[in-house]
C-alpha positions, -999 to +999 in steps of 0.1 A: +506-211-362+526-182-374+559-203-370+547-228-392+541-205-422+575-195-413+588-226-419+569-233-452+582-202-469+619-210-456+618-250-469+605-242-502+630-217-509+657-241-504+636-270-528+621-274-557+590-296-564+592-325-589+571-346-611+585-373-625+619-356-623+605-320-641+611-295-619+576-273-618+572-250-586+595-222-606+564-213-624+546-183-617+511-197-610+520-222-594+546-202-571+511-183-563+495-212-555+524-225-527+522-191-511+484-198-510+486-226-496+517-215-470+492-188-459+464-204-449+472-243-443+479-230-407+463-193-408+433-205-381+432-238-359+406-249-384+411-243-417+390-247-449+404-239-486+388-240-523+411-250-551+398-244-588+426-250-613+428-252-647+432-287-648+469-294-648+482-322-626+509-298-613+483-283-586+475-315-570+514-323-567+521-292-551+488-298-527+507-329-516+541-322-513+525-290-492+510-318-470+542-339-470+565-310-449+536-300-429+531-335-416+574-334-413+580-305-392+544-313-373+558-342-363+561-344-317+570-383-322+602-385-305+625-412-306+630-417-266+594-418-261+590-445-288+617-465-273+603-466-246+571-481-257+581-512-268+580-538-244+609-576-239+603-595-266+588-574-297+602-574-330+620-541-347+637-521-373+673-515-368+701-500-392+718-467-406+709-479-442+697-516-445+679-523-416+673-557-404+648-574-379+659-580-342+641-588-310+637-560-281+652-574-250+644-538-231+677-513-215+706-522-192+734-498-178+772-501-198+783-512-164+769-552-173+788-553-201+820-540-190+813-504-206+807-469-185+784-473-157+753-452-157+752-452-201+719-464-210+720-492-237+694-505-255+698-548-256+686-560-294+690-600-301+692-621-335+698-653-327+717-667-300+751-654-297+742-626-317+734-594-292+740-559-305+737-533-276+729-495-289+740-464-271+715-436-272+730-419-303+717-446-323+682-451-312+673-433-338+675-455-361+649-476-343+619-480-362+587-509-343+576-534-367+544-546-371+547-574-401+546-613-397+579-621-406+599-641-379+632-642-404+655-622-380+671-606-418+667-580-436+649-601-464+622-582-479+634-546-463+649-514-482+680-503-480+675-465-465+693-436-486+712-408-471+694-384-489+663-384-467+692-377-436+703-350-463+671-331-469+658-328-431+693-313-423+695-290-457+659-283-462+642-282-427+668-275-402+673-306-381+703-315-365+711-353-374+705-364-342+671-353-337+658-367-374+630-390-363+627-429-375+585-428-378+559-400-380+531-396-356+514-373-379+486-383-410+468-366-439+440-384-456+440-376-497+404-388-513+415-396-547+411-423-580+433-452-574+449-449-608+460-412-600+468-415-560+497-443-578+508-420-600+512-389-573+531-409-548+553-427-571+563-397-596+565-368-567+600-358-557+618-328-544+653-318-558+675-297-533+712-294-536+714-310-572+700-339-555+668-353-555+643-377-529+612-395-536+584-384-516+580-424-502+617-419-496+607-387-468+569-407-459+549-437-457+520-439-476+488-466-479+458-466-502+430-479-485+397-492-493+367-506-474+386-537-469+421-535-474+449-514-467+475-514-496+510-501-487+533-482-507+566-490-512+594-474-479+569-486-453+590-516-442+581-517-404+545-519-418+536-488-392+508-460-398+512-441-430+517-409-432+498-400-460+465-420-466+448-422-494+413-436-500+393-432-529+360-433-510+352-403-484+328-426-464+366-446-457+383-410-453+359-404-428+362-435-408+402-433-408+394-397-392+371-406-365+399-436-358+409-427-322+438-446-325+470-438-343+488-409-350+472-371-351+454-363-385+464-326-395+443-323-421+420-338-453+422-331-493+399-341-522+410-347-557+392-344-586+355-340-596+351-373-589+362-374-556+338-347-545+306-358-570+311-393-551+314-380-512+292-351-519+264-357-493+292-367-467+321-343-471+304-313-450+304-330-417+344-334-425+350-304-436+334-289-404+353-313-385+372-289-359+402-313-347+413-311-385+441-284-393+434-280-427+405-296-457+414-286-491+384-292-518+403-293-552+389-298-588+393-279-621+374-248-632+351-268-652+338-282-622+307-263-600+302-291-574+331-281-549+317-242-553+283-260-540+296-273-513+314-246-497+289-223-500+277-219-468+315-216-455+319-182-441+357-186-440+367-198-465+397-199-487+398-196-524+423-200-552+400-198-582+418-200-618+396-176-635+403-153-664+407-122-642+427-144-618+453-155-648+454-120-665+472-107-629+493-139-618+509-156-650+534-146-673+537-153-709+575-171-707+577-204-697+603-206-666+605-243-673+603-262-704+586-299-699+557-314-710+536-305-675+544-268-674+533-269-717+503-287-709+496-258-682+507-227-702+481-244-731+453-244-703+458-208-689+457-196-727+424-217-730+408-200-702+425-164-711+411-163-746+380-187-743+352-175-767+318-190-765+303-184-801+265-185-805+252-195-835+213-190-838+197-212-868+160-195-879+159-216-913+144-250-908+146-244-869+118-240-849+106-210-830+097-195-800+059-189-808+059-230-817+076-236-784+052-207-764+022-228-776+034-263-763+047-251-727+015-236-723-008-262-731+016-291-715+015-264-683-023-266-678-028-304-684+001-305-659-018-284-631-053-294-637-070-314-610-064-347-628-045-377-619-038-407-639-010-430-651-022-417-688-017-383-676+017-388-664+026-407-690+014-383-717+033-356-706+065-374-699+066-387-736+053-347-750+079-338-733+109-360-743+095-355-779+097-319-778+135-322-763+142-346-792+131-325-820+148-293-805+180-307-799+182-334-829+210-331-853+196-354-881+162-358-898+134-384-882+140-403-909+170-418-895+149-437-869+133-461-890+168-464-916+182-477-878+155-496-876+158-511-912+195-520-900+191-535-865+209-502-850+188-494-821+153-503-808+137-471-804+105-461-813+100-432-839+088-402-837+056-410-857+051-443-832+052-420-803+028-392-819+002-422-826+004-434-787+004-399-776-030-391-790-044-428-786-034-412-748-057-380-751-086-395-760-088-410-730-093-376-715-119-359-703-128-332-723-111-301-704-082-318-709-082-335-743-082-300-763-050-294-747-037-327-753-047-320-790-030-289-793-002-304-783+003-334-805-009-307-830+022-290-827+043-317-825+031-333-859+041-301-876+072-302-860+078-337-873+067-330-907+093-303-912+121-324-898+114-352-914+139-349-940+164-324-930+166-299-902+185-265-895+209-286-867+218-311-892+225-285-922+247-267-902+266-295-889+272-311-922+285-278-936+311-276-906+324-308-912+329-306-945+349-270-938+367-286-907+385-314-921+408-331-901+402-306-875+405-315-837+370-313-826+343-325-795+307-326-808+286-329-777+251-346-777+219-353-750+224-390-757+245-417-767+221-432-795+225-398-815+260-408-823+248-442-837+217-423-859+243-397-875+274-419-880+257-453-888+225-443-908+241-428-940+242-392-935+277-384-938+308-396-955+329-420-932+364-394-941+340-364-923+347-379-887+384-381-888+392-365-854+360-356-843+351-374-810+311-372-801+304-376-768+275-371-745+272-345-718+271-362-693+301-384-702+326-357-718+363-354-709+372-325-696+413-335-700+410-340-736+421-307-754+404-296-789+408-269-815+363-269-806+338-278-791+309-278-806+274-282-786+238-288-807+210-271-784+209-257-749+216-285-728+244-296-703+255-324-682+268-341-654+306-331-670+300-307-692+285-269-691+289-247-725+303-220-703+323-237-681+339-259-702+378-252-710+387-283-729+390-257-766+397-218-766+365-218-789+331-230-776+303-227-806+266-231-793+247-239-821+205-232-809+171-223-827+156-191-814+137-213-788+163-216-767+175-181-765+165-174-734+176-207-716+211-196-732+214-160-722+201-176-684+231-198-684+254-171-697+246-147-671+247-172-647+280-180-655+290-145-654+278-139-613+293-175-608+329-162-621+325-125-600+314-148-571+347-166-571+369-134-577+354-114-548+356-146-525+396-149-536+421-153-511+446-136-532+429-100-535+424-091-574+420-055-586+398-059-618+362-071-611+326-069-628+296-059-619+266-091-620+244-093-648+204-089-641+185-124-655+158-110-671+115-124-666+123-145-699+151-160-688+138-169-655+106-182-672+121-204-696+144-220-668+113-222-647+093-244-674+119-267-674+123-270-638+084-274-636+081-306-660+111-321-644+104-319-609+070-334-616+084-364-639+109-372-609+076-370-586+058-396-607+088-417-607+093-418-573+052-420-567+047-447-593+079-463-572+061-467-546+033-483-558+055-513-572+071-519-544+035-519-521+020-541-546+049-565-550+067-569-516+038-585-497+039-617-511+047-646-484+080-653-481+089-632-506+129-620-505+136-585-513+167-565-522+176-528-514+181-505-539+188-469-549+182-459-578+153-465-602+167-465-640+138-451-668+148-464-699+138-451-735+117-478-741+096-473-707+113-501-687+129-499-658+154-512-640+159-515-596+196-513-592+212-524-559+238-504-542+265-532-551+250-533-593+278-527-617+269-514-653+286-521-687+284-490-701+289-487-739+305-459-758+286-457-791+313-438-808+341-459-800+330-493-792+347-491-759+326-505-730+331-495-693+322-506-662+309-482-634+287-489-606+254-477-599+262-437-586+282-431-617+253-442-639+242-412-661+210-400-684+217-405-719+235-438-711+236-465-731+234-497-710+244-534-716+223-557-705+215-597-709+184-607-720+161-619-701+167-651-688+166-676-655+204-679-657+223-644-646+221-605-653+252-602-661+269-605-693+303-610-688+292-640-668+266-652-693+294-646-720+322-665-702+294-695-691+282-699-729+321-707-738+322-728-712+297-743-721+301-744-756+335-757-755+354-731-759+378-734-736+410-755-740+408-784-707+434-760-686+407-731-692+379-750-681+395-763-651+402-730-639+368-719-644+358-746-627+380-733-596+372-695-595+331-708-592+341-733-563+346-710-535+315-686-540+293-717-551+306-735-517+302-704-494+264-696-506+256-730-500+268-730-471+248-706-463+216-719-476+219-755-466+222-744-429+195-719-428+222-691-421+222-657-424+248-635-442+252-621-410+262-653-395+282-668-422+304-636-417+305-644-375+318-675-386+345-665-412+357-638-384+360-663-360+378-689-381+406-656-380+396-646-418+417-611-419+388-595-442+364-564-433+331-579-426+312-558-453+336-580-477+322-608-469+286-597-471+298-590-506+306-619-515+272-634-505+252-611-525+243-632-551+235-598-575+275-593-570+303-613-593+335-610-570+359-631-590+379-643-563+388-633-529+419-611-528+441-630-508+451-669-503+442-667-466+405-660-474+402-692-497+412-712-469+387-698-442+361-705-466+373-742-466+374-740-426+338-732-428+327-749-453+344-781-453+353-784-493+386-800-490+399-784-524+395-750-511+411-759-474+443-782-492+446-761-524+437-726-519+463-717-538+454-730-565+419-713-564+437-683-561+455-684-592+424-696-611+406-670-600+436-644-607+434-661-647+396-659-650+392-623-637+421-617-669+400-637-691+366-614-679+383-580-688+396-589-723+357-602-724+344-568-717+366-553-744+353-574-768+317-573-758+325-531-767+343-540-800+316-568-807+283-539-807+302-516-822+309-540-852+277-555-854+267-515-855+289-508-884+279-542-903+319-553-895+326-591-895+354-603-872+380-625-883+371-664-876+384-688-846+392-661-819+370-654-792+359-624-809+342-646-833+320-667-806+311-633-786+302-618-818+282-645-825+267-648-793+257-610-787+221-613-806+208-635-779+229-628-754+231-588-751+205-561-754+209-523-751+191-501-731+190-461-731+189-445-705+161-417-701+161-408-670+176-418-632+155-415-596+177-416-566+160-439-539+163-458-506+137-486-507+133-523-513+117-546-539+116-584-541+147-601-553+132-609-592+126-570-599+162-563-592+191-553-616+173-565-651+155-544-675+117-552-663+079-536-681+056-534-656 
């Protein structure tokens, strides 16, 4: 182990690390963080590290090019053995630079071909009349190949550079004739498919005033459940080197391959990564046989902390302020936009100040706040159990959180209304059917009840034209013009109630971005952040966040003590991480003491939500045993159980995709059903016998319509042949998905089976399979003639339609958001007929709250906003 630490401090003295040609491992910090990683990627035979940066991309590129030389000079593949493994008649690699494709036709002695007797030669045929005979000096550049080609050419195959020779001679010491063709060494790298491309395309090393590609030193593959996609430099089509997967469920089942070459080690990128995997990265992480597991996301991030908790060694590089203070330097070794960029972020940690500002005019206070915990705390625990019960204190308690974190008067609810902006009930609808609730109660608990709708009348009468949140925040913007600011709110409809109900001037937003919690971006960088009560989110945490050196807090004296808890939790969190460092610090703090308040105000909370998520889940249960016995009734897994701010619901399956919409910006997204959050604003289509989703019900109502030119409509016509074909298939034969997919595989389709299974859920809109090959199996099976004789043709239908879906889905985004601001698009585009269309066709739906769940319900409850 020792000699490989060695190594790694001697190789990346004689390189530098590169991102898209900017030279960035001269940098202090980030010099710290290679000696890091040198000193413990091999410190143990199982190693574990945590990473908490500041965000900059530079600390995942040095993570991977740390990975790249360890798999290098891991490497035992030598080039005899691998000779030897190929057998008369394979196909492979040969060539100094260009290689070409030539048949293996095994070893004879120099003695058959009139050369020395005894010299082993290697017998490689391309063509007749065309045999090339290698001595062993050249067997090197042997590489197997495992394409479909039969073109004996080098069609299709990259020329190899010298520099890769170059760099394992200069930088790690081989001599030239030991440089091995292929690597029997793997890392698997769980990242987003949009940043994994940009990593393995934009990493390099310069060394000698030269520089190499890292796919010119490695092979590397993305994979997902199906598919394996191949980088560029992988011409023999053999086992990448590095693998990367956005998925950790797919990490894990490259891992447990037995097959292939030896993984040294695993790495997760990004918040996302680890959010996504998070219930099945410890059994990787505490995988033995792995050299090395990196868990890597920015300070802003907890979940990584979480799960490496219970690690005794561990490892941990944590970017904190303490941390920066002792291992940065003010000058800037390197000038380029990635070193800026992480200069900017270390100052933003350094001199972060959260500001707390407490309102006590028009705000409301602790004794108003006292009064409705405890009266909503003994209704709660009384020996009582209805739906009204439940229901009345779920809708006290949303109430409450809406009044105490509102920044505009409850007025703006029925101006919205007035305007067709949301469909929400006010304030004063919801005080009504809360007290029409408690007089259904016995009388032990109706007083209570009384109290508190009491209480929250007063509250609404004061806020019913102003509040302390809102004066505050118009004041601010009208001192912060044109200042670069991030307002963060509970929930997305807030941005349409302050922007589109008349309460400010339109000139007042210019660069202010509001965003919900849990939807912030952390990457954006602002002169503020501003946050309007004491809440947080799924990505964002007043205290953790680093995306502004000034962090303002702006709370009534209610939530005080909720504040202070968070603070002081933050505080242990941050002496936590510089007592576990790798990299010893000599500055640390003591740990605050949370005080009985503090603990009791973060214990209310806790208290009303764990018992809403139990009534959820109860109350799930119930649905599904008084729906799921009818005879013959179908029924769909799901898991999750969407609560909406209307009191629907909605049963999502594990393969539902949402079309999320931004309410500041129009912009619509589509995530699937894990990255769902509270405070979500949801498009849906209205009810209807036709489909739940609107992109399809958009795309059928043009074609429908007339829309479409005749080329259009045939190719829509195409990409809903093969899916309409295959599921009635299914159902005209009384098959199975299970044996439809039996069928496929045997017919030689070259898909994973959970692909197929896909693409029989009817709930799922697959545009097109990804390859020709597919459409033709489905023919096979089938027997639609188009799809067996044409597949092409399907394919590049379905290729056009899936186009003509995304620029859809933008419009469906700019379409709200225009009918929200009372804009009219211009006439005879598409925009025109969606805009038209999204009155009957669309309907939005907020999201309250979210249940995690593994159950089923019958098919007609599935995916669509339902009121049971």
């Amino acid at each position: 182990m020792q000699v490989n630490e060695e190594i790694m401090y001697r190789v990346f003295e004689k390189c530098e690390i590169q991102i898209e040609g900017q030279t960035i491992s001269k940098e202090l910090l980030l010099k710290t963080f290679g000696n890091f990683l040198t000193q413990t990627i091999a410190k143990r035979d199982h190693n574990i590290g945590l990473v908490m940066h500041t965000g900059s991309l530079c600390f995942d590129v040095v993570l991977i090019t740390y990975a790249t030389i360890l798999n290098l000079i891991s490497n035992k593949a030598e080039t005899g053995n691998m000779v030897n493994s190929f057998s008369d008649g394979d196909t492979i690699l040969y060539g100094q630079q260009k290689k070409c494709r030539y048949i293996f036709k095994g070893f004879i002695d120099g003695s058959e071909i009139g050369r020395e007797k005894g010299e082993k030669l290697i017998k490689l045929v391309q063509g007749e009349g065309f045999d090339t005979y290698l001595p062993e000096k050249c067997w090197r550049y042997i590489e197997p190949y495992n394409g479909d080609s039969v073109r004996m050419d080098g069609r299709g195959i990259r020329k190899k550079m010298p520099r890769r020779d170059e760099f394992y001679v200069d930088v790690l010491g081989f001599k030239k004739e030991d440089i091995p063709s292929i690597l029997d060494t793997s890392c698997v790298i769980v990242a987003q498919r949009e940043h994994a491309d940009y990593l393995v395309k934009n990493i390099s090393f310069g060394f000698n005033k030269k520089k190499i590609g890292l796919l010119e030193l490695v092979t590397a593959s993305y994979f997902t459940e199906e598919d394996e996609y191949r980088y560029s430099g992988n011409t023999g089509k053999n086992e990448p080197t590095l693998k990367f997967t956005a998925k950790v469920s797919v990490a894990r089942r490259l891992l447990l391959s037995g097959r292939g070459n030896r993984h040294l080690g695993l790495i997760v990128l990004g918040e996302d990564s680890i959010s996504r995997g998070y219930f099945e990265l410890p059994e990787l992480i505490n995988r033995k046989s792995l050299q090395y597991v990196y868990i890597c996301s920015s300070m802003d991030s907890d979940l990584g902390l979480e799960l490496t908790a219970d690690v005794e060694q561990i490892e941990t590089f944590a970017c904190t302020k303490e941390f920066l203070l002792e291992n940065t330097t003010y000058e800037k070794v390197e000038n380029n936009h990635y070193i800026t960029e992480l200069v900017t972020q270390v100052n933003t940690i350094i001199d972060k100040n959260n500001e707390l500002v407490i309102i006590e005019k028009n705000g409301i206070g602790s004794d108003v706040i006292h009064e409705f915990k405890k009266n909503i705390l003994e209704i709660k625990r009384k020996e009582y159990s209805t739906e009204g019960k439940d229901n009345f204190i779920m809708l006290a308690h949303s109430l409450m959180k809406l009044f105490v974190t509102a920044p505009f008067p409850m007025d703006r609810f029925s101006v919205a209304e007035e305007r067709g902006l949301i469909e929400v009930d006010s304030p004063e609808k919801k005080i009504l059917q809360l007290r029409r609730l408690a007089e259904d109660f016995p009388e032990n608990l109706r007083n209570n009840a009384l109290v508190v709708v009491e209480v929250l009348e007063r509250i609404l009468i004061e806020e019913i034209s102003t509040n302390g949140k809102y004066e505050w925040l118009r004041k601010f913007l009208y001192n912060h013009l044109g200042k670069r600011v991030a307002i963060v709110v509970p929930k997305a409809y807030y941005v349409t109630l302050i922007k589109g109900t008349g309460l400010f001037s339109e000139y007042l937003f210019r660069n202010k971005d509001f965003v919900t919690a849990n939807r912030f971006d952390s990457s954006k960088k602002y002169d503020c952040v501003i946050v309007l009560g004491d809440y947080e989110g799924k990505a964002f945490n007043v205290f953790r966040c680093n995306a502004a050196a000034t962090i303002i807090s702006v709370i009534y004296e209610s939530e005080k003590a909720g504040y202070y808890f968070k603070n002081k939790i933050f505080h242990n969190r941050i002496n936590r991480l510089n007592r576990k460092s790798t990299i010893i610090l000599s500055n640390q703090d003591e740990d605050e003491i949370i005080t009985t308040e503090e603990e009791n105000a973060k214990g209310f909370e806790k208290e009303i939500e764990d018992y809403i998520a139990n009534v959820d889940l109860s109350y799930m249960g119930s649905i599904y045993k008084s729906d799921s016995g009818y005879e013959g009734a179908m029924n769909t897994d799901i898991v999750a159980v969407v609560i909406f701010d209307d009191d629907t619901k909605a049963y999502l399956s594990r393969n539902y995709k949402g079309y999320v919409l931004e309410e500041a910006t129009g912009i619509v997204k589509e995530v699937g059903v894990q990255e769902l959050c509270e405070g979500d604003s949801i498009i849906f289509t209205k009810n209807n016998d036709d489909t739940k989703d609107i992109v399809s019900s958009i795309l059928a109502k043009l074609f429908i319509d007339g829309k479409f030119d005749s080329n259009t409509e045939e190719k829509y016509r195409k990409a809903n042949l093969w899916k309409r074909a295959l599921v009635e298939f299914m159902h005209s034969n009384g098959h199975t998905a299970r044996k439809v997919v039996d069928l496929m595989l045997k017919d030689g389709a070259g898909v994973h089976e959970q692909t197929i299974l896909h693409w029989l859920d009817e709930d799922s809109y697959t545009v097109g399979p990804r390859d020709v090959d597919s459409i033709r199996h489905i023919g096979n099976i089938t027997g639609v003639e188009e799809l067996k004789e044409s597949p092409e043709d399907i394919f590049e239908a379905c290729r056009d339609i899936r186009s003509i879906r995304r620029k859809i889905l933008d419009r469906v985004g700019t379409a709200i958001f225009d009918k929200l601001s009372g804009r009219t698009p211009q006439r005879g585009n598409y925009m025109e007929s969606i805009y038209e269309k999204i009155d009957t066709l669309a309907e939005i739906k907020r999201v309250e709250r979210i249940a995690k769940v593994e159950t089923a319900v019958p098919m007609w409850m599935a995916n669509r906003p339902i009121l049971i």
